[in-house]
N, C-alpha and C positions, 0 to 999 in steps of 0.2 A: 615446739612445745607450747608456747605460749598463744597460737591459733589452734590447738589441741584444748587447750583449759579453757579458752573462748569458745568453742563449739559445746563443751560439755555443761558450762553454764546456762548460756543458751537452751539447750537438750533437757535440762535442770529444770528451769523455768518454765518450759512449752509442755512438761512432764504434769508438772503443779495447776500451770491455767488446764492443761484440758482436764483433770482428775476435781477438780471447780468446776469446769462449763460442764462436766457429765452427773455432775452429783443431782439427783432426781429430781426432789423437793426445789431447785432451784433453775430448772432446766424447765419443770411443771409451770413455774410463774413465765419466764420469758415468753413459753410459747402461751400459755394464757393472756398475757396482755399482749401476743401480735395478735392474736384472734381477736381479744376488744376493743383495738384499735380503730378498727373501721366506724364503729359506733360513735367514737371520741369525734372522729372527723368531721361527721354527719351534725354532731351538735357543733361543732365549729363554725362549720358553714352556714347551719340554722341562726347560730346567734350573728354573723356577719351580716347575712341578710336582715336580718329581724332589726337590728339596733346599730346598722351603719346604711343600708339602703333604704330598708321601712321604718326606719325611723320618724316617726310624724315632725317631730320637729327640726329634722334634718332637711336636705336638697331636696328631697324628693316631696315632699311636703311644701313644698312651694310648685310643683306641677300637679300633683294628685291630691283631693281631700282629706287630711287628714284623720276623719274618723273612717273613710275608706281604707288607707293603712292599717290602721287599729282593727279592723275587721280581718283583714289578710292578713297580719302577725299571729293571728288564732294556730295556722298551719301551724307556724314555727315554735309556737307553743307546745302542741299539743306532740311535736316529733320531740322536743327537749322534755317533756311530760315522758317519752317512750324511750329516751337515752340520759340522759342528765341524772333525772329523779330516780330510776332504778338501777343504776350502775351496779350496786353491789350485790344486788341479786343477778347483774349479768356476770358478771365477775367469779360470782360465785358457781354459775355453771362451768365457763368458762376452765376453770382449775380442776370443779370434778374431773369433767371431761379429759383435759390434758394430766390428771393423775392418774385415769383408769389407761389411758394410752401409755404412761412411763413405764405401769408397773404391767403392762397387759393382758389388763381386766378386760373383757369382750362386751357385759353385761351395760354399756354406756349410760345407758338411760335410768336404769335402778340406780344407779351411783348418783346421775347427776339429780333426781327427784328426791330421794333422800338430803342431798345435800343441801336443796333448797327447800325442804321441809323442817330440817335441821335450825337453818338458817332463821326460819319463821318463828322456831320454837324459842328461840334464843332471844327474839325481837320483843320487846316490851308491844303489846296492843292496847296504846292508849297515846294521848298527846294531850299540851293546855292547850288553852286556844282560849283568845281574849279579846271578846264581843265589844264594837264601839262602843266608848261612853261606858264601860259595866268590867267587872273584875275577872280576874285569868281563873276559866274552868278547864276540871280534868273532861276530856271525850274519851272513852274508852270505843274499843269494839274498831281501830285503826290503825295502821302501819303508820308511822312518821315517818315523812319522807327525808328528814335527816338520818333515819337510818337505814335506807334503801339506798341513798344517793350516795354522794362522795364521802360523806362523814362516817358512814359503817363498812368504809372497805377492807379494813382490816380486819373487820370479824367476819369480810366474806373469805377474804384468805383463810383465815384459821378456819372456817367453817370448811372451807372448799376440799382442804389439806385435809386437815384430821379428821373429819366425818368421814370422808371417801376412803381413808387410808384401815380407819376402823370398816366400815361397811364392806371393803373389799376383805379386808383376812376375814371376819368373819363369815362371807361367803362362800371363801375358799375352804372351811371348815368343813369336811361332809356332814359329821353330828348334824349337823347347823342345819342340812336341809331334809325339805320337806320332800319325801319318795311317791311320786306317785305313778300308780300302773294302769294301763287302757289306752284307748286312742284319743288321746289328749294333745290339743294345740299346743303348738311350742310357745305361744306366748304367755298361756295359763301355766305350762311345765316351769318355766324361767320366776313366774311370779310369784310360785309357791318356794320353788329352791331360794328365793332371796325373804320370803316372806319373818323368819326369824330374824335374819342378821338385820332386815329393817326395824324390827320392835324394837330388838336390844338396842342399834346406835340411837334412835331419837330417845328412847326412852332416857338412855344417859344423857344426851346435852338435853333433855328437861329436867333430868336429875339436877344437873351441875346449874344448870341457869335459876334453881328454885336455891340448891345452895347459897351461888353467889348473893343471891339476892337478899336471903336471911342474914349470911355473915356480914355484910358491906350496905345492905341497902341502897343497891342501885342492881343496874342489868350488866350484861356480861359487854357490850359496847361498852358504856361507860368504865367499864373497870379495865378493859383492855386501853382505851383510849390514855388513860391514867398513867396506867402502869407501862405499857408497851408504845402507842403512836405518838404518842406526845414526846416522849424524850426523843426517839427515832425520828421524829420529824425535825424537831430541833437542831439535828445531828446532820442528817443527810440532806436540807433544805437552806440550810445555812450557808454562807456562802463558803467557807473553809472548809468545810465537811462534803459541800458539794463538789468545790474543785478537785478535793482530797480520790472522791471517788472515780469522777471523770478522769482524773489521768489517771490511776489505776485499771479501769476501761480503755483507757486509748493504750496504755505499756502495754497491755494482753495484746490488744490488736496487732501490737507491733510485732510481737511475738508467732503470730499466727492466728489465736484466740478472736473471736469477731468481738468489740466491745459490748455488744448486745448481753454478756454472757455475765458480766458483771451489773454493767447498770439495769439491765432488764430485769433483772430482780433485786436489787437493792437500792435501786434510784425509781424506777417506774410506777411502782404503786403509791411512791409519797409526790411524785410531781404528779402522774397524774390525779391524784385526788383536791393537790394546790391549783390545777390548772379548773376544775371544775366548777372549784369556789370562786375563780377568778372570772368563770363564762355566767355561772350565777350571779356573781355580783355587777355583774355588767350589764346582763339582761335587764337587772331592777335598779339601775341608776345607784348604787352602793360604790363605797368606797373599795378599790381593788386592794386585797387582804394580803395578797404575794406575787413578788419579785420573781422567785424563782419556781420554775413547774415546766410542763413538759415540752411546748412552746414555744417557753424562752431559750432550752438547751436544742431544739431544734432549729431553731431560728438564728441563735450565735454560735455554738459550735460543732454543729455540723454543716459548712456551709461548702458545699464542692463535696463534700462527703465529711466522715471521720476524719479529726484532724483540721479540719476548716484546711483539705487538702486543694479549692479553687487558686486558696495564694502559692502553693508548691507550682500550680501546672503553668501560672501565670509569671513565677520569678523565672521558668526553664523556659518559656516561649519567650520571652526578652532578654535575660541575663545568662542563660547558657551556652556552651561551647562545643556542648555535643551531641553530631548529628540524632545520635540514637534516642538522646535523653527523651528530644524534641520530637521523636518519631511516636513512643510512647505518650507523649503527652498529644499529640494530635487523635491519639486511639481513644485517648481516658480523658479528653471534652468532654464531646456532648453526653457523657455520664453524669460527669462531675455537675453539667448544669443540673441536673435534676438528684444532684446531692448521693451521686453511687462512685464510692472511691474503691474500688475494691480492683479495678481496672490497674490503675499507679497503685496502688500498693502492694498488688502483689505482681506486677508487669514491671517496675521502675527496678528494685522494688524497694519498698519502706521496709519490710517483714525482716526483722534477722539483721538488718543493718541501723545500727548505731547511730552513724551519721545523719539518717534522716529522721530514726524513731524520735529524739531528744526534741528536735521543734514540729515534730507530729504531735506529743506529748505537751510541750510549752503554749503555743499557739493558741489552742482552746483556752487554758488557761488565763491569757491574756485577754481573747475575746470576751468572755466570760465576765471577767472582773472589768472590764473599760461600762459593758455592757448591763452590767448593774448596779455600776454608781451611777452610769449617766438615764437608770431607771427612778434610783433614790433620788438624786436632786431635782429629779422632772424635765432632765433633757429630753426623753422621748416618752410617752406613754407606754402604761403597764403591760405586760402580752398577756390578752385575754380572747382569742381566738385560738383554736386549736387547729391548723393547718395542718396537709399531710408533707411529710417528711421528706418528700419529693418535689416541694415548689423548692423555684430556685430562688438563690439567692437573690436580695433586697429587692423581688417581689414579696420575699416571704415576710420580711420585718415590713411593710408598710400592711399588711394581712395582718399579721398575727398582734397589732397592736389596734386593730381596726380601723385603718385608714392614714397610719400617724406618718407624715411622709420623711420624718426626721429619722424614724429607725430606720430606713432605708437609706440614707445618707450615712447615715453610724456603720451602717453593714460594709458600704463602699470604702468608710475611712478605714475600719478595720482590719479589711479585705489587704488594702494596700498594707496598714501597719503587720501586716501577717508575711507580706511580701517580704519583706525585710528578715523577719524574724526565722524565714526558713533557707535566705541567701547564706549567709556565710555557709550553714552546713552543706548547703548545694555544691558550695565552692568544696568542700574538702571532700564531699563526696564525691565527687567529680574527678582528684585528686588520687584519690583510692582506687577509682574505677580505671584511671590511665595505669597507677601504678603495676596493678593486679594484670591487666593486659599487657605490659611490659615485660610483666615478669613469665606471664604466661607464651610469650614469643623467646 
């Protein structure tokens, strides 16, 4: 009876994550930011080289001429000109695109130009700007690139979502299109069938962005920022709020659920937009603005995979008793180096079992919080590299803070303290695991 109510629980729960991981609008963003992710990378690397190897006044500046450098940082410039500065118009394809796929709109490309038309409509085209020595004037006739960049990624989302979601019913409208008869190119046929449902959607976010702007006097960025990313960053960026979510993410995993399904849309568009300000501010010799972003959660708790599962595979290669554990863990190495747990977690397995989901669950946790107090008192430099999610372990913390060879040392102290924190349940799992064979003989 009581492995009967255990199972149904379970079944309970795995019924809820996946009826979450399938809800559209939220299924839309995950796969939108694995698609932007490569871009992310590309700036990572850019500012790595740019301002730990080209650095004029760094090591290499003692073998090469300095204003030589400063000539070839131009490159790395003008790639973080082509990823950094425009994020949220990438962003904002990015979502058309994976909404016109949720809801299986075929039309991809009307979707996504409307939405970054949308997107432009809604942009203020003006900026100050404050000439040496002489006072702050308005330049009209410009996109600011704070609101291309990290800082207007939320109205790429809203943009990306509701423009798309409006331009697609309206299309699906027949009223709505435009009939035409003869031998006529299919690409002409498609631009005239969408040609209304385009007026009407920009026409409304020009409507609404002239409202906002009479009732509030500012732009629909700012009043979103106000109202919506500012509290939400608050929230999910924080260190409480962060853990809060991360093991919410990891308990799905445990579950079945990949954690991707929680935090890739409620954790990824606020670190990534923290991690960007952090490559920005780094690029220009600025004070790094945040602790926490996308980086830092890749670089302390996922470290062997989900779960920071490298100190699981490392307490059952020394501290285990059973042959099988240890046969499984020689499968789900060389993954783990390269941070893919999915091997041991569903092969050991973590999934559906209690005993190991709790310090799958714990672990990050701990990493996490050791990991950004000893960011706040200045144990180790800020993480302002955006590395892929695949370097391994304290390679990645002396990377992702540009060189700092303490985070890598932090990673190894960690590693071990994780060791520990996933023994005893090894021990009872292990326990469980003879019982249930006993009982099954």
């Amino acid at each position: 009876m009581g492995q009967t109510k255990k199972d149904a629980i379970f079944e309970k729960f795995g019924m809820i994550a996946t009826k979450l991981g399938n809800q559209i609008h939220l299924r839309t963003l995950r796969d939108a930011f694995a698609t932007f992710m490569p871009f992310m990378m590309l700036a990572g690397f850019v500012t790595l080289i740019n301002y730990v190897i080209l650095e004029p006044t760094g090591f290499m500046g003692k073998i090469i001429n300095p204003e030589t450098l400063t000539t070839i940082q131009q490159i790395g410039v003008s790639i973080a000109n082509g990823t950094l500065s425009i994020t949220t118009l990438l962003v904002v394809a990015a979502v058309s695109y994976h909404m016109c796929v949720s809801r299986n709109y075929t039309n991809h490309i009307a979707a996504v130009l409307v939405a970054i038309s949308t997107f432009v409509v809604l942009t203020p085209m003006k900026t100050m700007f404050t000439p040496e020595g002489g006072s702050p004037i308005e330049v009209s006739g410009v996109i600011p690139v704070t609101h291309t960049g990290a800082s207007g990624m939320f109205v790429g989302i809203f943009v990306g979502l509701l423009a798309t979601e409006l331009f697609i019913k309206l299309s699906n409208n027949e009223k709505l299109q435009i009939k035409l008869s003869g031998n006529i190119p299919p690409a002409v046929l498609k631009s005239f069938n969408v040609l209304i449902p385009i007026m009407i959607t920009v026409t409304s976010f020009a409507i609404l962005s002239f409202i906002v702007n009479q009732l509030f006097n500012m732009d629909v960025n700012g009043l979103i920022t106000r109202v919506i990313t500012g509290p939400l960053s608050k929230v999910t960026t924080g260190l409480p709020g962060f853990l809060l979510i991360t093991s919410i993410a990891n308990l799905f995993f445990g579950f079945g659920i990949h954690q991707a399904v929680i935090s890739g849309s409620l954790l990824d568009p606020f670190l990534i937009q923290n991690m960007q300000e952090n490559m920005s501010a780094y690029a220009n010799n600025e004070s790094i603005p945040h602790i926490i972003n996308m980086a830092f959660k890749d670089t302390f708790a996922v470290m062997g995979g989900s779960g920071n599962t490298i100190a699981l595979l490392i307490a059952i290669f020394i501290f285990s008793r059973r042959k099988d554990y240890k046969d499984f863990a020689k499968l789900s190495v060389t993954p783990a180096i390269f941070n893919i747990s999915e091997p041991i977690i569903f092969g050991l397995p973590i999934v559906f079992n209690i005993s190991l989901i709790i310090p799958f669950v714990l672990a990050p946790i701990f990493s996490l919080t050791v990991a950004y107090f000893a960011t706040a008192v200045g144990l180790i430099n800020h993480v302002v590299v955006q590395i892929p999610w695949t370097t391994p372990p304290i390679i990645s913390g002396f990377l992702a803070t540009g060189g700092d060879w303490r985070a890598a040392v932090l990673q190894i102290l960690i590693i071990i303290a994780s060791v520990f924190i996933y023994l005893p349940f090894l021990r009872v799992d292990e326990r469980v695991t003879a019982n249930m064979a006993k009982n099954q003989d």
